[in-house]
N, C-alpha and C positions, 0 to 999 in steps of 0.2 A: 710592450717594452717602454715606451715613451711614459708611461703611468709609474712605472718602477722610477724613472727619473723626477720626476715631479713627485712619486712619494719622498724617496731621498732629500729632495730639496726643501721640501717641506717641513722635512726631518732635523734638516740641518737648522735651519730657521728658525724654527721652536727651539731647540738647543741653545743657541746661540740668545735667542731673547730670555732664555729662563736666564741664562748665564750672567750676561750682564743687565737685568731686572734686580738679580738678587746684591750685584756690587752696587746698584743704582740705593737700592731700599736701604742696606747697610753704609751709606754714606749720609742718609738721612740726617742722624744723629752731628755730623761735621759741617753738612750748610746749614744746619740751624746756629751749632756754636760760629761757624765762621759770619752768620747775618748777627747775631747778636755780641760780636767784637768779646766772644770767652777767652778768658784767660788761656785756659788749655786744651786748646782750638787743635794741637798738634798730638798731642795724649789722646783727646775724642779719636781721633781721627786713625791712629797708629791701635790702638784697641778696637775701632773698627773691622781692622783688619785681621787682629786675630779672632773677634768674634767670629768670624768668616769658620775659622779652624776649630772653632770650639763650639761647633756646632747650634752657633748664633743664641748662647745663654748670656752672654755680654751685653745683647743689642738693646733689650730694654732698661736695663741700667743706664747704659750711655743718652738714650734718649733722655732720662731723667736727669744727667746729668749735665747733657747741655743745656737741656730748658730750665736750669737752676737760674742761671747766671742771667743778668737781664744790665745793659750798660748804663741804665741809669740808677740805678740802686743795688748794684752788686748782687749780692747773694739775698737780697731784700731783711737788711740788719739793717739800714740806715736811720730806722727809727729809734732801735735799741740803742744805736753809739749817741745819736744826741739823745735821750733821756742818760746815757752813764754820764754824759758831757755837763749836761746841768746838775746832776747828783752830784759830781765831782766837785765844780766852782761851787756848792752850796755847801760842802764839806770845806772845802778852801777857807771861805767865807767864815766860820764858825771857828774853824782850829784859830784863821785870825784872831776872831772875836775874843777867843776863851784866853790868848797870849795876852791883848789889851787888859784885860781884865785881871791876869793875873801879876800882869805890873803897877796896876792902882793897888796904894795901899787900903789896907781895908780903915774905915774908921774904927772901930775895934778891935784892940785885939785879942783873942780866945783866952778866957781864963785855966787856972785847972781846974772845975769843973768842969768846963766845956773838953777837953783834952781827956778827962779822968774816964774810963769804960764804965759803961752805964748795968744796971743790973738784969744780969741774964745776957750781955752781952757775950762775957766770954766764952 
């Protein structure tokens, strides 16, 4: 009799640690975004829980999605925005240039020949 109760207990036990084993594993995904200060720390975490319901096909996406995010370099672009940043002021730089340039008058200027379409042009 007493072995009946200590299986029971037993029983219980395991239950109880499968149970919350599996809410522990599926939160994973939430203390990583919440140690790495993710944006959508609250979304991870709220899709955790339906992963739970959807038969945990969520759970590795969410993993990948919070180890995207990293608080010192974002989504790891920061290299892309300063090379557009220098592309940009060196376009800046040039549209300047080509205005200066098109306010000096030129010392010549076009004859009609130079103005006239040339052969096989048109």
């Amino acid at each position: 009799m007493n072995l009946d109760y200590i299986a029971l207990a037993l029983l219980i036990f395991v239950a109880l640690v499968i149970f919350y084993g599996v809410i522990v594993i599926h939160d994973i995904p939430y203390e990583i975004a919440k140690k790495r200060n993710h944006p959508h720390q609250d979304a991870i975490h709220h899709a955790g829980w339906v992963s739970l319901f959807t038969l945990h096909v969520l759970w590795p996406f969410l993993w990948i999605w919070a180890t995207l995010w990293q608080h010192d370099r974002g989504w790891g672009m920061s290299a892309l925005e300063h090379n557009q940043e220098s592309i940009q002021e060196e376009l800046n730089a040039l549209k300047k240039r080509v205005q200066e340039l098109e306010k000096q008058p030129s010392s010549t200027p076009p004859t009609q020949d130079d103005l006239a379409p040339k052969k096989g042009e048109i």
